[in-house]
C-alpha atoms as an extended CHARMM CRD file, in Angstrom:
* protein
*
        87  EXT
         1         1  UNK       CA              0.0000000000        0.0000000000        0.0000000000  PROA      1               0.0000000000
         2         2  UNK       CA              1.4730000000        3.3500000000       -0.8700000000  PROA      2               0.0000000000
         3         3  UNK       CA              1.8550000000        6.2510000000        1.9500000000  PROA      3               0.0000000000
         4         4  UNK       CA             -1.2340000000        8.0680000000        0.2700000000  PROA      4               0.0000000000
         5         5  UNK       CA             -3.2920000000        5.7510000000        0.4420000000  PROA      5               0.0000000000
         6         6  UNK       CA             -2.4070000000        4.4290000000        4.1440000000  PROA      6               0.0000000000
         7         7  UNK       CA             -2.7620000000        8.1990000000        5.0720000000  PROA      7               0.0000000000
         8         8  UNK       CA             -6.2350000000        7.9780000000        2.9730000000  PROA      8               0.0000000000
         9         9  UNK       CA             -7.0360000000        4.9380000000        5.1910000000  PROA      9               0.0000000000
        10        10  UNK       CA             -6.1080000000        6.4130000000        8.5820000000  PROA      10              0.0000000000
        11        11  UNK       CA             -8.0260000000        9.5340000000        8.0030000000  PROA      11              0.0000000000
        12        12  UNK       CA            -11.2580000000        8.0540000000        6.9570000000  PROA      12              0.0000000000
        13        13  UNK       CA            -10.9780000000        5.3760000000       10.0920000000  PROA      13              0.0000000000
        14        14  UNK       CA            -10.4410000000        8.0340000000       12.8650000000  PROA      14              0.0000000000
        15        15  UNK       CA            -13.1290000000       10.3000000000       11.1600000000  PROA      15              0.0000000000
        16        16  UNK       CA            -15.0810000000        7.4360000000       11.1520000000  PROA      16              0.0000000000
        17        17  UNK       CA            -14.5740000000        6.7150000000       14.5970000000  PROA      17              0.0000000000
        18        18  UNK       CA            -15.2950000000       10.5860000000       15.4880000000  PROA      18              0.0000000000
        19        19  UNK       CA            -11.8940000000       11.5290000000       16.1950000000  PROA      19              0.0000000000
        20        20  UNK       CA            -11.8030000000       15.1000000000       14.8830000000  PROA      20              0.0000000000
        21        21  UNK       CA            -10.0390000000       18.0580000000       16.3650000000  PROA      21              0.0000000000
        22        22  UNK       CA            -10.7190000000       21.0450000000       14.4150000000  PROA      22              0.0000000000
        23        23  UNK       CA             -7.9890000000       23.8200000000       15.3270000000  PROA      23              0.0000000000
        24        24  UNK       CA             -9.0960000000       27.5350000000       15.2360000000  PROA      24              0.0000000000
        25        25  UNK       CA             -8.0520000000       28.7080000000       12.0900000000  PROA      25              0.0000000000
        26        26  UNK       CA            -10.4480000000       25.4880000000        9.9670000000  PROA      26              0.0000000000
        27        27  UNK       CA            -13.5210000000       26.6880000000       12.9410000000  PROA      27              0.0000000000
        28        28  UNK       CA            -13.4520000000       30.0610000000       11.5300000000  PROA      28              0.0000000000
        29        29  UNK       CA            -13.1800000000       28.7370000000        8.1190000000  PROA      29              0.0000000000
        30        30  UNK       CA            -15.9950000000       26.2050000000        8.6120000000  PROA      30              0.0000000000
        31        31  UNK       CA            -18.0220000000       29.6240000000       10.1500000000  PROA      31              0.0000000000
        32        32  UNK       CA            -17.0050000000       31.5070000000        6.5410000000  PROA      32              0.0000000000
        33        33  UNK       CA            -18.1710000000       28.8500000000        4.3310000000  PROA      33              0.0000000000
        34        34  UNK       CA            -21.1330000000       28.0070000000        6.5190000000  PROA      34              0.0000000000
        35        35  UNK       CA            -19.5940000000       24.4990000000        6.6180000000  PROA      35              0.0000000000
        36        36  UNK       CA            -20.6560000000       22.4160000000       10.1830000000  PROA      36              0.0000000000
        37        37  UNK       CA            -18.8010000000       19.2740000000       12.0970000000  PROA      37              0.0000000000
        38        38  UNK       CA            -20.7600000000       17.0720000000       10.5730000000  PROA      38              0.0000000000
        39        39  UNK       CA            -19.9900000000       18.5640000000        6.8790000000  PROA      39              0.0000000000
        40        40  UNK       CA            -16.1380000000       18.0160000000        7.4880000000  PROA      40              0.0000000000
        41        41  UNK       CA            -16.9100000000       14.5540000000        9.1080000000  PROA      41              0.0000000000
        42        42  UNK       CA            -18.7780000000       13.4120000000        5.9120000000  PROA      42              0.0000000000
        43        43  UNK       CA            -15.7260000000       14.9020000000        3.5790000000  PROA      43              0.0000000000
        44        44  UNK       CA            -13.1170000000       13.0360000000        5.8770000000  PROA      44              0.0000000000
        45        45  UNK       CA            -14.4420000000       10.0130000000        5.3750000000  PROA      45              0.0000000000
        46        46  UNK       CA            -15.8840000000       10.0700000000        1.3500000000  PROA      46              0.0000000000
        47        47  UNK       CA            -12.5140000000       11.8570000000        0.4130000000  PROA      47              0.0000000000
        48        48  UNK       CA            -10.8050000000        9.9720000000       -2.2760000000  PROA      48              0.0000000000
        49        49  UNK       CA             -7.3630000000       11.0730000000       -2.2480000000  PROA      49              0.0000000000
        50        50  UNK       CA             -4.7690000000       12.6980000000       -0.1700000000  PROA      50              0.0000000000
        51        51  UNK       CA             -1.0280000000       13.9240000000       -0.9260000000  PROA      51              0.0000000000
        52        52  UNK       CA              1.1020000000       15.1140000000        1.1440000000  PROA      52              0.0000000000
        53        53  UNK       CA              1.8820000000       18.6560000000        2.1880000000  PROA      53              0.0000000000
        54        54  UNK       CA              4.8060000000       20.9240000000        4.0570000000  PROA      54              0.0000000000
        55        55  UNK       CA              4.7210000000       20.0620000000        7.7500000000  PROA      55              0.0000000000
        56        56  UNK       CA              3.3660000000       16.8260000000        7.0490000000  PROA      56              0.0000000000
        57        57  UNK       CA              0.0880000000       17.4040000000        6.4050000000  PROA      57              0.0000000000
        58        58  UNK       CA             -2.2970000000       16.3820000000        4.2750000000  PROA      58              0.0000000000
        59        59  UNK       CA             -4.2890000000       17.4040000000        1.9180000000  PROA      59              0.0000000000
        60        60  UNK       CA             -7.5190000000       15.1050000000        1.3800000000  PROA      60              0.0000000000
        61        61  UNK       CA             -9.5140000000       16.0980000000       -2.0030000000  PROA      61              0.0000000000
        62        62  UNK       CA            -13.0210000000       14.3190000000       -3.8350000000  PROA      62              0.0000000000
        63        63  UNK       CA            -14.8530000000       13.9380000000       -0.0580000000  PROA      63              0.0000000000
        64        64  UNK       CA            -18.5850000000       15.9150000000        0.0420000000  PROA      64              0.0000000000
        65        65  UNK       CA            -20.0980000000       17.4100000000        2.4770000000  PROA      65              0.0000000000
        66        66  UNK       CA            -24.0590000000       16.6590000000        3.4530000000  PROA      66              0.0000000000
        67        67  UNK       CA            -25.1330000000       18.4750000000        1.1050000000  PROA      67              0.0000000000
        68        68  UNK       CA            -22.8490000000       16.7330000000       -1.7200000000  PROA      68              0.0000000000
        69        69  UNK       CA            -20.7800000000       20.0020000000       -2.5540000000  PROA      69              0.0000000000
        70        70  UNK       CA            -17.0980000000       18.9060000000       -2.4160000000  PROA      70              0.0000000000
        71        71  UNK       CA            -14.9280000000       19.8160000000        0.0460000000  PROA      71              0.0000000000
        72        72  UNK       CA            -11.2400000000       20.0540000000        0.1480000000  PROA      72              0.0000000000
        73        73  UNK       CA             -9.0430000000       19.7910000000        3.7690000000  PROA      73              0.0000000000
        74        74  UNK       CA             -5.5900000000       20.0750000000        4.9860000000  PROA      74              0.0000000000
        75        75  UNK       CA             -5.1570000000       17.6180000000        8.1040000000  PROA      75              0.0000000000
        76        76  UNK       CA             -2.3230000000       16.3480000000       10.2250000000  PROA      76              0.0000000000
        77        77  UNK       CA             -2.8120000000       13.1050000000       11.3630000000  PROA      77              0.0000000000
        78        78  UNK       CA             -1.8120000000       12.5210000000       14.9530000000  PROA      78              0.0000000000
        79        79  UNK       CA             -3.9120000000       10.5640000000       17.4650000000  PROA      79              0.0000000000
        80        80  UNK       CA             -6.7330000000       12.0920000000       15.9360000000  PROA      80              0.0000000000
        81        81  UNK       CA             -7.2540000000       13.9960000000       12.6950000000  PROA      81              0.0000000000
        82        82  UNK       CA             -6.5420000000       17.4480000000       13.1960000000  PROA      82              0.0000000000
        83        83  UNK       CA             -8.4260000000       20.0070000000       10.3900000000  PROA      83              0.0000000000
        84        84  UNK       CA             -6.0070000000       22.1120000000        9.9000000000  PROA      84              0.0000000000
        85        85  UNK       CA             -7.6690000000       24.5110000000        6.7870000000  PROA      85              0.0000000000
        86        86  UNK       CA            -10.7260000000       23.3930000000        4.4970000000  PROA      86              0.0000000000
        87        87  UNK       CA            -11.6770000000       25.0040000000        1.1290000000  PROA      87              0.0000000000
């Protein structure tokens, strides 16, 4: 299995599993885009790809929200998955 998608499969079993932290700067995204837990929940664990990013993070692409619009994230996966940014 390549590092993408173990990364893939460790982000969509702890957001399975409801362990989320979202860190400020993603809340007050999530408030500007009118995007909820739930909505970044759903897109964790649809997404269907991630690459990696500078300071080890993620980014995790083709997830929806509950509506079904797509949303993008930038995680870090630690004991949890931790939102960093979502667009």
């Amino acid at each position: 299995m390549s590092e993408e998608a173990q990364a893939l499969a460790d982000i969509q079993g702890l957001a399975s599993a409801g362990r989320i932290v979202v860190s400020r700067h993603a809340d007050q995204r999530m408030d500007e885009r009118g995007a909820t837990f739930d909505d970044v929940r759903e897109a964790l664990v649809t997404a269907t790809s991630c690459r990696i990013e500078p300071a080890s993070r993620w980014k995790v692409e083709g997830g929806c929200d509950c509506d079904g619009d797509e949303l993008t994230l930038v995680v870090t996966i630690e004991l949890a998955v931790v939102v960093v940014t979502l667009f």
